[in-house]
matplotlib code that plots the C-alpha trace (Angstrom):
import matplotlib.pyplot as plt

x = [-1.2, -0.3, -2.4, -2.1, -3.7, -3.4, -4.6, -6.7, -8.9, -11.5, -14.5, -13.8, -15.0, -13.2, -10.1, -7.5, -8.9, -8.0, -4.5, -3.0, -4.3, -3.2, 0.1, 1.1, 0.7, 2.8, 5.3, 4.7, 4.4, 1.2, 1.8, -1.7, -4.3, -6.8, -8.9, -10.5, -9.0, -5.6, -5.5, -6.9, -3.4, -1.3, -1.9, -1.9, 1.8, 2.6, 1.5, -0.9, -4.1, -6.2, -6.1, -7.9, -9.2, -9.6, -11.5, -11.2, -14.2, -12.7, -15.9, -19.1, -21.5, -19.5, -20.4, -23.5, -22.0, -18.8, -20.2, -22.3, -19.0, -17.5, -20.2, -20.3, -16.8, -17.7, -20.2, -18.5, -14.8, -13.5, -10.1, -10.6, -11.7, -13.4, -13.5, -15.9, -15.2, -16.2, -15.7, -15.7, -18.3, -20.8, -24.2, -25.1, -21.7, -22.9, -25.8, -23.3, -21.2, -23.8, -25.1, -21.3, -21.4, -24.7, -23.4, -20.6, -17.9, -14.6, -13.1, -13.4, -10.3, -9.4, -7.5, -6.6, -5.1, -7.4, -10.4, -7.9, -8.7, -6.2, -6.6, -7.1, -10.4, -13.6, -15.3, -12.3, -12.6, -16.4, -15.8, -13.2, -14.8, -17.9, -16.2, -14.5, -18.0, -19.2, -16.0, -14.7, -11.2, -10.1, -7.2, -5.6, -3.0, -0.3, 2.6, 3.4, 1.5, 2.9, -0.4, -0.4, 1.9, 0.4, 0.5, -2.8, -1.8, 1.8, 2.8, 1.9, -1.4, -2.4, -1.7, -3.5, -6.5, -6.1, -5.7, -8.7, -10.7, -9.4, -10.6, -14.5, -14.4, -12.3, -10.8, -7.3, -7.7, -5.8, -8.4, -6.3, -3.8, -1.5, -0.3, 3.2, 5.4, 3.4, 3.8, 5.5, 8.8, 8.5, 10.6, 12.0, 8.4, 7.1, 10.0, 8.8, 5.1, 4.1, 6.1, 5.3, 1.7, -1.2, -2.1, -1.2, 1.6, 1.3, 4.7, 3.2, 5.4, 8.2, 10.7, 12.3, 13.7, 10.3, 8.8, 7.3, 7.7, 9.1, 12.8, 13.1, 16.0, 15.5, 17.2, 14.8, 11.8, 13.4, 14.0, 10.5, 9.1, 11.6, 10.6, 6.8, 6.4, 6.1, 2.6, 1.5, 3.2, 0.9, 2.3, 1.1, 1.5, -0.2, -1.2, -1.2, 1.4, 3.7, 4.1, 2.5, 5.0, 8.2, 7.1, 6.7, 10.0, 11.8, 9.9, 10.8, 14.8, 15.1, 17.6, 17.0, 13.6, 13.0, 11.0, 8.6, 8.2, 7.7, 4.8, 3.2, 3.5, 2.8, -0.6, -0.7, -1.5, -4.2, -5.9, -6.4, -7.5, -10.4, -11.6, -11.2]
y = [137.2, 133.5, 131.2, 127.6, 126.6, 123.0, 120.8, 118.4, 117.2, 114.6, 113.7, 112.6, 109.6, 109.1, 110.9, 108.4, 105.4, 107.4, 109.1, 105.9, 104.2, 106.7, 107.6, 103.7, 103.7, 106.8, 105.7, 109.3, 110.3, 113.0, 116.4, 116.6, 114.0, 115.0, 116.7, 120.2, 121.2, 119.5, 122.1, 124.8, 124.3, 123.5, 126.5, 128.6, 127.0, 128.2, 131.9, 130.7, 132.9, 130.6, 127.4, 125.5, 122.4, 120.1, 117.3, 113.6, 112.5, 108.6, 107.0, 108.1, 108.9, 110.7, 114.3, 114.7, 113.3, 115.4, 118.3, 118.4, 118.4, 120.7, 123.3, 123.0, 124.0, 127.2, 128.1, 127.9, 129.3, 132.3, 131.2, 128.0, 127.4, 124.4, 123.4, 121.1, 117.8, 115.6, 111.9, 111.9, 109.5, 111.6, 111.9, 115.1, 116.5, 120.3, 120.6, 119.1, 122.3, 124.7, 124.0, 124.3, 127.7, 128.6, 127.4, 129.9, 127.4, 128.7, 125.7, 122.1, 119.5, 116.6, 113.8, 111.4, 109.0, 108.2, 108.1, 105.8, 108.3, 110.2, 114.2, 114.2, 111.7, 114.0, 113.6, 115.8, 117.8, 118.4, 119.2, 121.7, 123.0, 123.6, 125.1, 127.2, 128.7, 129.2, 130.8, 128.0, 127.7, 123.9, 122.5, 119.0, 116.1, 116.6, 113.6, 110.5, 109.7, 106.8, 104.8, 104.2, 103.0, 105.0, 108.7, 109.9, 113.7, 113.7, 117.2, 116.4, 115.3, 118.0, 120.8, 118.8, 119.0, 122.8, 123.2, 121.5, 123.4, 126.8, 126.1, 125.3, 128.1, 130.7, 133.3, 134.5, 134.6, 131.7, 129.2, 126.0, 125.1, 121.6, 120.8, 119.3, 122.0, 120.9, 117.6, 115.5, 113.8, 114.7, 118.0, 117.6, 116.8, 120.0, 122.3, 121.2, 121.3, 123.2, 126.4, 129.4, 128.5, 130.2, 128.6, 128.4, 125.6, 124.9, 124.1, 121.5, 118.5, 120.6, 120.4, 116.8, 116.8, 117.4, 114.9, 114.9, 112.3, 115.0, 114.6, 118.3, 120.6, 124.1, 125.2, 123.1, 124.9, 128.1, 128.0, 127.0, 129.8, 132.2, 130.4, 130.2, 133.6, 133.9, 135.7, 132.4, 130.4, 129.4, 128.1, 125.1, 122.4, 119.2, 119.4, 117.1, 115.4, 118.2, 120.6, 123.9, 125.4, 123.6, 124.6, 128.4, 128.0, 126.5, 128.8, 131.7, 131.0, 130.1, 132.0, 133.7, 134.6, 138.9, 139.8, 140.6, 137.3, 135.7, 137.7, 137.2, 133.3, 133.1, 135.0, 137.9, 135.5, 133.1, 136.6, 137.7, 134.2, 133.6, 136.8, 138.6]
z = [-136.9, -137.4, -139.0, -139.3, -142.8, -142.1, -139.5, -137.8, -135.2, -134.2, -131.9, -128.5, -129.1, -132.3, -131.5, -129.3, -131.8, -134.9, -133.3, -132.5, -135.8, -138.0, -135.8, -136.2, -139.8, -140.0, -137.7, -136.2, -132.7, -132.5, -130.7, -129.3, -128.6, -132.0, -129.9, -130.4, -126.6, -127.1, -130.8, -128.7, -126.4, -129.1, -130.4, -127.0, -126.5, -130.3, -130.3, -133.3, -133.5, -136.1, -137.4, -140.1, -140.0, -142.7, -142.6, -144.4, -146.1, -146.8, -147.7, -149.7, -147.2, -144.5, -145.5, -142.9, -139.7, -140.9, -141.9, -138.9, -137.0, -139.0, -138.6, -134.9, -134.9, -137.1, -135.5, -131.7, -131.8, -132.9, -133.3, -135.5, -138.9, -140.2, -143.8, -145.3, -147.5, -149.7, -151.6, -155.2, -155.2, -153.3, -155.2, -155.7, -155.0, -156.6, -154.1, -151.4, -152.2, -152.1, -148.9, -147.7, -149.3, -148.2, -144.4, -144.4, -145.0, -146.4, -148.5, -149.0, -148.0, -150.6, -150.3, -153.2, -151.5, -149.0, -151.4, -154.2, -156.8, -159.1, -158.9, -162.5, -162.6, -164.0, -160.1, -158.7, -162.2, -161.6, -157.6, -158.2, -161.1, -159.0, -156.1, -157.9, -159.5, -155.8, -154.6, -152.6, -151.9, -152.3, -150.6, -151.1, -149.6, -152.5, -152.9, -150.7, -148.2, -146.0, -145.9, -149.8, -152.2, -154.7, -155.0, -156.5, -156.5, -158.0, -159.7, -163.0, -162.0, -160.2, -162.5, -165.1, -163.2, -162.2, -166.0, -166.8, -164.4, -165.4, -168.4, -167.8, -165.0, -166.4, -163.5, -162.6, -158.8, -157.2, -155.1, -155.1, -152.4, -152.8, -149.7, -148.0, -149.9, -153.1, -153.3, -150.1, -151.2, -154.7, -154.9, -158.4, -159.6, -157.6, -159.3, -162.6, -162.5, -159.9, -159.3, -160.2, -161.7, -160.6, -156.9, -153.5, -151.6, -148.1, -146.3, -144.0, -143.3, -145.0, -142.2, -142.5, -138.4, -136.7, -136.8, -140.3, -143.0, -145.4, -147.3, -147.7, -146.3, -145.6, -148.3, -150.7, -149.2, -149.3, -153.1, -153.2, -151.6, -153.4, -156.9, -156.6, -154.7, -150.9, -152.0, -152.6, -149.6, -146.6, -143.2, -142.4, -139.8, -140.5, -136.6, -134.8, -136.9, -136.2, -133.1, -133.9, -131.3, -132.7, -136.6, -135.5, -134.1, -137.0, -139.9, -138.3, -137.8, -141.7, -143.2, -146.7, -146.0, -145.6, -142.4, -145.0, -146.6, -143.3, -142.2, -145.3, -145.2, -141.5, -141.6, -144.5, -147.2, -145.5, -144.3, -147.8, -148.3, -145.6, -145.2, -148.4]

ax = plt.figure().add_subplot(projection="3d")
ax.plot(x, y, z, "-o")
ax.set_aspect("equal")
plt.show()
């Protein structure tokens, strides 16, 4: 089983606008046109069983029309995943949550950057806090992104806020997942802060000669996975930023990694995760 804990899609009628706007910002050539049907491929290609899809809520306001989306997805293919999301200045963001729970919906997707807000600000506190009360896993853009200057989910940051929320909803069981290997371009930061501590790191836009914006070579994301515990590893492509197919590829030939420890970061882990 492979599962792909990290990617994203778009409406038709959204989708080529939103590709090519968000492509030129990156300076990154997409792998598939955003669409449901071009993941659907991308994943055919790829071997990849399941993928989850996290959605960007970048303005208050957005959570009907994307959770409508979002649902539609769930409720329609076996083989894909939708999370929900949310803005941290939603109204009502605990009722906002609870109908995500009550709607079957696994997680929620933040992103700091796009919503100007640092990881650490009391909304993301609250959100988190709540989500973790109703069992939701959370998931969330983690270092540099190349639209902002500022990083609003830096290392320090974000275990401060996990910190904070573990202690108003006390529980051992890891919910949170930082994504881009922790914490994109900030490796030293990641080291510090981040492994070993009690949550998840996806290794989307990990491999720096795919086509990602990463820095990091594979022996940087094996130490990673060796430090922090492959239990806690997810694979993760950042679709359609990177090839599903091409990542599969270059995860599997890494050398230092057991057979083991590969089957548990390819699908083992996120298993345990989503259907638990």
């Amino acid at each position: 089983m492979i599962i792909d804990f990290h990617t994203h899609v778009y409406p038709e009628k959204l989708a080529e606008k939103t590709i090519k706007a968000l492509g030129d910002i990156a300076d990154v050539t997409p792998h598939t046109d955003g669409t449901l049907n071009g993941l659907i491929e991308s994943m055919r290609r790829a071997g990849v069983d399941k993928s989850v899809i996290l959605p960007v809520n970048t303005r208050a306001g957005q959570f009907d029309s994307i959770t409508k989306f979002a649902k539609h997805i769930n409720d329609t293919y076996d083989n894909l995943i939708s999370f929900g999301g949310i803005h941290p200045d939603d109204e009502a963001p605990q009722e906002k949550l609870q109908y995500l729970k009550d709607n079957g919906f696994k997680g929620i997707k933040l992103h700091p950057d796009y919503t100007e807000t640092f990881i650490d600000d009391e909304r993301y506190i609250r959100i988190v806090s709540a989500a973790k009360k109703l069992g939701l896993l959370v998931i969330t853009h983690a270092g540099k992104d190349p639209a902002y200057s500022t990083i609003h989910c830096p290392p320090d940051k974000g275990i401060k806020m996990l910190n904070a929320v573990n202690q108003r909803v006390p529980g051992e069981t890891p919910f949170f997942i930082f994504a881009h290997l922790g914490g994109n371009r900030l490796l030293s930061d990641v080291e510090t802060y981040l492994v070993g501590q009690n949550c998840y790191i996806d290794i989307s836009c990990s491999f720096r000669d795919i086509g990602s914006f990463s820095t990091s070579s594979d022996e940087d994301i094996v130490r990673v996975i060796k430090h922090h515990g492959a239990d806690k590893i997810l694979f993760a492509t950042d679709s359609p930023w990177n090839g599903q197919k091409e990542y599969v590829e270059r995860f599997k030939a890494l050398e230092g990694l057991s057979d083991t420890e590969k089957e548990m970061i390819l699908g083992t882990n996120a298993e345990k995760l989503l259907f638990p």
